[in-house]
C-alpha positions as CSV (number, residue, x, y, z in Angstrom):
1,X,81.8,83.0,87.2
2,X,82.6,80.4,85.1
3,X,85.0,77.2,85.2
4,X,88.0,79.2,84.5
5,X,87.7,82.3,83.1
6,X,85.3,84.7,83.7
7,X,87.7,87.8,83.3
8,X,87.8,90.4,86.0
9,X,86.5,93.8,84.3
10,X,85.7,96.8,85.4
11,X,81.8,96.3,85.8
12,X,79.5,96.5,88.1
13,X,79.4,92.6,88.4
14,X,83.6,92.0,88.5
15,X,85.9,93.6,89.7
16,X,88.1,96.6,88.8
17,X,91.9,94.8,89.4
18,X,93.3,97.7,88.8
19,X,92.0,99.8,91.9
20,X,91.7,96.8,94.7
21,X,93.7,95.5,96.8
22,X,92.9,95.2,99.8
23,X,88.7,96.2,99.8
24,X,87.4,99.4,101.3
25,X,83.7,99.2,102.3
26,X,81.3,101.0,99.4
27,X,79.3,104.0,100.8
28,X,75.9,103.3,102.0
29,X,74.1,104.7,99.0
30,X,76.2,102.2,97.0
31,X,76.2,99.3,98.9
32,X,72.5,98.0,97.7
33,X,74.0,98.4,94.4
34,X,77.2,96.7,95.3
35,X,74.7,93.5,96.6
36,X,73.1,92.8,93.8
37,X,76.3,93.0,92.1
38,X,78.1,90.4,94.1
39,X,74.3,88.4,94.2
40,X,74.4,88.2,90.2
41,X,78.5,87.3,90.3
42,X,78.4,84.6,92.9
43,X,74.6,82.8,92.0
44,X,73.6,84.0,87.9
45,X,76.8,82.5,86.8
46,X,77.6,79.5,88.3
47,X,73.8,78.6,87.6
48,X,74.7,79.4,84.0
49,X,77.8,76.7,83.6
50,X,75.4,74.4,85.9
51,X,72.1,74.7,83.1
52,X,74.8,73.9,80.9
53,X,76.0,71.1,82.0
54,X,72.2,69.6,82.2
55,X,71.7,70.5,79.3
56,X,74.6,68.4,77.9
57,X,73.8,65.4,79.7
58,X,69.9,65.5,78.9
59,X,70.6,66.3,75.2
60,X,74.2,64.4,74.3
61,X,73.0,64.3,70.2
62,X,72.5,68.4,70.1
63,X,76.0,69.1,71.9
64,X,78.6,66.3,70.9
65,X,78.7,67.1,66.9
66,X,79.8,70.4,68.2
67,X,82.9,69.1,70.0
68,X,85.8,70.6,67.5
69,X,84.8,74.0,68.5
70,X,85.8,73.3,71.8
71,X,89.6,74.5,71.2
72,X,88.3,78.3,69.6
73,X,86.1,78.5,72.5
74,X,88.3,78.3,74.7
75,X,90.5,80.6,72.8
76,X,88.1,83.3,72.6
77,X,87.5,83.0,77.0
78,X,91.3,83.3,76.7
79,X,91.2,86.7,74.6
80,X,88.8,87.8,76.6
81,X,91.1,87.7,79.6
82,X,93.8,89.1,77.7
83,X,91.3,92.2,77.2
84,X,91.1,92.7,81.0
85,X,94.9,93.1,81.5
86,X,96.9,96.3,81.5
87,X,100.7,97.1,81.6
88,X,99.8,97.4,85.1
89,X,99.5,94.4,86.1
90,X,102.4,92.7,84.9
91,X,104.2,95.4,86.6
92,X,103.0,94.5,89.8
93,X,104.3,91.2,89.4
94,X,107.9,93.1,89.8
95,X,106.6,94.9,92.6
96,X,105.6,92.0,94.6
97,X,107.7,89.3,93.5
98,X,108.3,86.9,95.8
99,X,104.5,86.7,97.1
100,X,103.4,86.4,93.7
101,X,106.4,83.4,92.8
102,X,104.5,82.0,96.2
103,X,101.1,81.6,94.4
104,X,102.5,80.4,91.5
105,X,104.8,77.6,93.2
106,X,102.4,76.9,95.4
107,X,99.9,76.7,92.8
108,X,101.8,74.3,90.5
109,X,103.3,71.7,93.3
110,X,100.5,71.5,95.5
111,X,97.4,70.8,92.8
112,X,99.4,68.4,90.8
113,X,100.5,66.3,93.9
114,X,96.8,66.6,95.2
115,X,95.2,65.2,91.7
116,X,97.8,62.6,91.7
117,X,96.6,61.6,95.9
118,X,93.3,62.4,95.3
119,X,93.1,59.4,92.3
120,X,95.3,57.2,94.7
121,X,92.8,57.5,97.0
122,X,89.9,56.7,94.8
123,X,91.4,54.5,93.0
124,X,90.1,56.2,90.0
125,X,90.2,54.2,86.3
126,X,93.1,55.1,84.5
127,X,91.5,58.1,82.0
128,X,89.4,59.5,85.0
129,X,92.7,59.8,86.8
130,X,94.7,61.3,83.9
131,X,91.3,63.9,83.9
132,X,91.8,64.7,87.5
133,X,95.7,65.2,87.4
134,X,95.6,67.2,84.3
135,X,93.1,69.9,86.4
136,X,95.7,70.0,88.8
137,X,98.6,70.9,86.5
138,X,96.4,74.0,84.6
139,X,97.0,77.4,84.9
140,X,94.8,79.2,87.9
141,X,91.8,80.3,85.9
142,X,90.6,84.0,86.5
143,X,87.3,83.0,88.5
144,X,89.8,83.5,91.1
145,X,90.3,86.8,90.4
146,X,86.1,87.7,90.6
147,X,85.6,85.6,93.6
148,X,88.5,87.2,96.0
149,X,87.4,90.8,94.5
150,X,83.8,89.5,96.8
151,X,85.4,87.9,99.5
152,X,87.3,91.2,100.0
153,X,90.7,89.7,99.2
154,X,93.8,91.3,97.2
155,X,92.5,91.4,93.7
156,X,95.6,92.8,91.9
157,X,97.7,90.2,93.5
158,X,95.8,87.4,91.9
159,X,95.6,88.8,89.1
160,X,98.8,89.1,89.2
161,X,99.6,85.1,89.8
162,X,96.5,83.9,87.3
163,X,98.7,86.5,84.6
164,X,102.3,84.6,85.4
165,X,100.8,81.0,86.1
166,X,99.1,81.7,82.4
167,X,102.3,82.5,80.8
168,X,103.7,79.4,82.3
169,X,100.9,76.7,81.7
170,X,102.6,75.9,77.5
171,X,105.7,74.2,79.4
172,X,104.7,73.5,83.3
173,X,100.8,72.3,82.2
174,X,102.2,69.3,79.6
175,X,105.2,69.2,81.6
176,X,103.8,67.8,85.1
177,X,100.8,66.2,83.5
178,X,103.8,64.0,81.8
179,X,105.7,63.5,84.9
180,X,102.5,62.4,87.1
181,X,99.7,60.8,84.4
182,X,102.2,59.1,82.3
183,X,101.8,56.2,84.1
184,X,98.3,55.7,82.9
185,X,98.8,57.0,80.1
186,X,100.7,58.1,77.0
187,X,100.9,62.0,77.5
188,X,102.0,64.2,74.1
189,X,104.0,66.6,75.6
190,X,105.2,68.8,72.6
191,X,101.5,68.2,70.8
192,X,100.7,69.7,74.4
193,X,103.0,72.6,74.7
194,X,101.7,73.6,71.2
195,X,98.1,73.3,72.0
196,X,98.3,75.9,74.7
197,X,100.3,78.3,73.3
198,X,97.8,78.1,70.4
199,X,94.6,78.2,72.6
200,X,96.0,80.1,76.0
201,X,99.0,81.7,75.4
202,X,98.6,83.7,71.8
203,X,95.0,84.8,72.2
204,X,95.9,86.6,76.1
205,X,99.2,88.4,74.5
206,X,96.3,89.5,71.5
207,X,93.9,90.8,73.7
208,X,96.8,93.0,75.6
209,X,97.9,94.3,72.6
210,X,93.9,95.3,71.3
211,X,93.6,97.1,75.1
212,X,96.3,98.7,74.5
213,X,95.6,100.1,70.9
214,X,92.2,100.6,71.8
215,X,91.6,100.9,75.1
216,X,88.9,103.2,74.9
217,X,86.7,100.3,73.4
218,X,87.3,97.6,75.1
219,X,86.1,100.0,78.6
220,X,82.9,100.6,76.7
221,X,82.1,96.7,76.2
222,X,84.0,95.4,79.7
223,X,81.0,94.6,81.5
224,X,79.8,92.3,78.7
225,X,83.2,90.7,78.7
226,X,82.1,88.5,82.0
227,X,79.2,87.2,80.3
228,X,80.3,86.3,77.1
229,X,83.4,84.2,79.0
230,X,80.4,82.9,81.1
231,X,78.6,81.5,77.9
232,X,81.9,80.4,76.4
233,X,82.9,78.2,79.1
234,X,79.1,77.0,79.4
235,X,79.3,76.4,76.0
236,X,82.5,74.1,76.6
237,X,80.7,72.7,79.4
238,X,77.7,71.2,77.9
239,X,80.1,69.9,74.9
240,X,82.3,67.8,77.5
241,X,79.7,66.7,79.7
242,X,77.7,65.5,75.9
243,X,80.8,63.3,75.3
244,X,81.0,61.9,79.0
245,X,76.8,61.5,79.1
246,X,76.7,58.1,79.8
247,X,80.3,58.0,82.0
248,X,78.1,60.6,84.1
249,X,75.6,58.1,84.7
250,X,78.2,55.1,86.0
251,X,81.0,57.0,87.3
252,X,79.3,60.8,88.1
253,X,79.2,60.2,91.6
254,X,83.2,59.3,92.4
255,X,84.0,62.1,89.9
256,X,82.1,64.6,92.2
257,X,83.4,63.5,94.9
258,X,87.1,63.2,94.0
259,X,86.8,66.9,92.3
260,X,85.5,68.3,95.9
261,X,88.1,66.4,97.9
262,X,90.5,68.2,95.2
263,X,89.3,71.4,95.4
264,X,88.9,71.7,99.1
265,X,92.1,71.0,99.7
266,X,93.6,73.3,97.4
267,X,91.6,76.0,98.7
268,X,92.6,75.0,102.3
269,X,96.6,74.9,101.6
270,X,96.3,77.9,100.1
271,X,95.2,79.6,102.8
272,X,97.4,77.6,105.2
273,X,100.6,78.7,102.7
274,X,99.6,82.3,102.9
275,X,98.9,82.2,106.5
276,X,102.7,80.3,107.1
277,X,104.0,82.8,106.1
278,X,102.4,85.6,107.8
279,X,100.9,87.6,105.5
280,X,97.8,89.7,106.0
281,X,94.4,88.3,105.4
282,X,93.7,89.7,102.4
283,X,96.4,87.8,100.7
284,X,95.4,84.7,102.3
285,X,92.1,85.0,100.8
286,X,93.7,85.6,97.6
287,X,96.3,82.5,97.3
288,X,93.4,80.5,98.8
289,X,91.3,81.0,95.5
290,X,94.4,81.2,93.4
291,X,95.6,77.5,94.6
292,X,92.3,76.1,94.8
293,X,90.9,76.8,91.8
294,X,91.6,76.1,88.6
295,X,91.6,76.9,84.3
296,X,89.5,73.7,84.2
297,X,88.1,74.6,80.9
298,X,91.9,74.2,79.7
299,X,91.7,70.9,81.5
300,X,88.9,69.6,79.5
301,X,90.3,70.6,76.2
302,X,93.4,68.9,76.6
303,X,92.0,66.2,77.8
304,X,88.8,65.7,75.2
305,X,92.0,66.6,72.2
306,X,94.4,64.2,73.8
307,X,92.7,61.5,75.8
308,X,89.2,60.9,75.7
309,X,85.7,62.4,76.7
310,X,86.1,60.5,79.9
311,X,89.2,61.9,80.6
312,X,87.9,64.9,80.2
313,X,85.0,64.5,82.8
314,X,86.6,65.8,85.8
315,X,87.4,69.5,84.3
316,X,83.7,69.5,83.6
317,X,82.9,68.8,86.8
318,X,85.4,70.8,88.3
319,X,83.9,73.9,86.4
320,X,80.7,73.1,88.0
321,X,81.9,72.6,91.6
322,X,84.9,75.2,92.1
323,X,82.3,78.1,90.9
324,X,80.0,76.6,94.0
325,X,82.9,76.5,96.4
326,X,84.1,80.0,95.4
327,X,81.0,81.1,96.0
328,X,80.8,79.7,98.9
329,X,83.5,80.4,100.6
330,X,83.7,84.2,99.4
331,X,80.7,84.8,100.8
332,X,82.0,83.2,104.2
333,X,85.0,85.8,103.7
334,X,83.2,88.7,102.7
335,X,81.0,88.7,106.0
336,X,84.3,88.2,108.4
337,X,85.9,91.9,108.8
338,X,89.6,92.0,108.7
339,X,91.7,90.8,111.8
340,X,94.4,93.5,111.0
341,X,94.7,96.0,108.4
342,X,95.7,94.9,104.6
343,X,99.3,94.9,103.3
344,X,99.4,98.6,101.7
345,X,97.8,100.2,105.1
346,X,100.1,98.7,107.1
347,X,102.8,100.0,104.6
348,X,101.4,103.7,104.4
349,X,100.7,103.5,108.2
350,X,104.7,102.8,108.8
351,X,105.8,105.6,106.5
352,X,103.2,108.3,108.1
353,X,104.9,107.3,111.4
354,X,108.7,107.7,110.4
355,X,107.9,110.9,108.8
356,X,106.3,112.2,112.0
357,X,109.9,110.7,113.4
């Protein structure tokens, strides 16, 4: 599951978003089957964007001429998202509103005023730290979506806040990253704002409208769409991490380290949000991943466009790391049964009882 956006399809190896919520246990005839699915998911993909990333640092000359691609790659993981979402989804953003507005707000306060405490901390140089805030002020990427579909979390309802936190990212991503990194730097927030709606913002609303005309097509090829947003993002990967070769080699070590301390945190308040306010585990689970992790492929563009290849270090890193800790931690999740039953059983159980009434 790449950096950001390995979209959730219906495949063996991601999940259906449509049909999960909360996660019924597969039969035992398909649970071997279900394994290996969640084996290749959580290990054959995060290996990918980490080959990649090697590869970039071993082999800077072969990668960096390739760096004004960056921007259609990204566009293209993007579409491919936009190919995985149905009318359906956004209309469970209405249905669930204010849980949803939850992820979101939590999403887009908490991140950006953890990248900003995070480089405070470590007192980070001034483009590293304009790298590390602009994570935190990106859109959730949709690795979130694949990683609480394992850990047995509510899938629609993340993809329900990585759809809305998507549609806000052209005016809250340049935005916040102008309000907290414009210290260090000199942020272009309309240069910004255009940039995303180019690369994020048009090429999701295209893919909905190709699923919808041709719906029937885009089923037949869904479970290649993970893997070709997998190679994308690795793509982007190696091409950052070419640029920020020798930055790796001074500075590698506090980037790693101030991306972990990031992204641990996000994933904890997340959780600590969800569990404040007493919902049901599944949805914990799912604002956990939604908060913690992020579209750092977004981050890097920006930053490699805007700022600088340094700059643009810590969304490379990020997409290394938050694919580990996803991993991770899902797994952790996925072998811990339920405490009490999810959000829609709990629903279904109180009408069955009023209609005995």
């Amino acid at each position: 599951m790449p950096d950001s956006s390995t979209p959730p399809a219906g495949s063996p190896q991601t999940p259906n978003p449509h049909s999960h919520s909360g996660q019924t246990s597969p039969s035992p005839a398909q649970q071997p089957k279900a394994d290996r699915s969640s084996i290749i998911a959580v290990t054959a993909l995060p290996v990918l964007v980490v080959i990649a990333g090697v590869l970039g640092f071993l082999t800077p000359d072969t990668f960096t001429p390739l760096a004004p691609t960056i921007t259609w790659s990204l566009g293209v993981v993007m579409f491919f998202m936009g190919l995985t979402l149905t009318l359906p989804d956004f209309a469970r953003i209405a249905k669930k509103p204010w849980i949803a507005a939850l992820g979101v707000v939590t999403q887009f306060i908490a991140m950006p005023l953890l990248g900003l405490l995070v480089v405070t901390l470590f007192n980070l140089p001034a483009e590293i730290a304009v790298g590390v805030i602009l994570v935190g002020c990106a859109p959730g990427g949709t690795a979130s979506n694949v990683v609480t579909y394992l850990a047995k979390g509510d899938t629609a309802l993340s993809v329900s806040i990585t759809t809305l936190s998507t549609l806000l990212a052209p005016v809250l991503t340049p935005l916040l990253t102008l309000w907290l990194a414009g210290s260090y730097m000199d942020v272009p927030f309309w240069s910004m704002f255009v940039s995303i709606c180019q690369t994020v913002l048009v090429p999701v609303i295209v893919g909905v409208l190709v699923r919808v005309v041709a719906s029937k097509l885009v089923d037949a090829i869904s479970p290649v769409l993970p893997w070709l947003a997998s190679v994308a993002i690795a793509y982007i990967v190696a091409i950052v991490v070419a640029g920020s070769a020798d930055s790796i080699a001074s500075a590698g070590l506090l980037v790693l380290l101030a991306v972990i301390t990031h992204n641990v945190l996000g994933l904890g308040i997340g959780y600590g949000v969800a569990a404040a306010c007493r919902l049901d585990t599944p949805t914990r689970r799912a604002l956990s991943f939604e908060v913690g992790l992020q579209n750092s492929g977004l981050a890097s563009t920006l930053a490699t466009t805007y700022f600088s290849p340094l700059a643009a270090l810590p969304g490379a890193v990020f997409s290394v790391w938050h694919n580990v800790s996803g991993a991770l931690l899902a797994s952790l999740f996925a072998r811990r049964p339920y405490s009490k039953p999810p959000r829609e059983q709990l629903a279904q159980d109180a009408r069955a009882q009023e209609s005995v009434r």
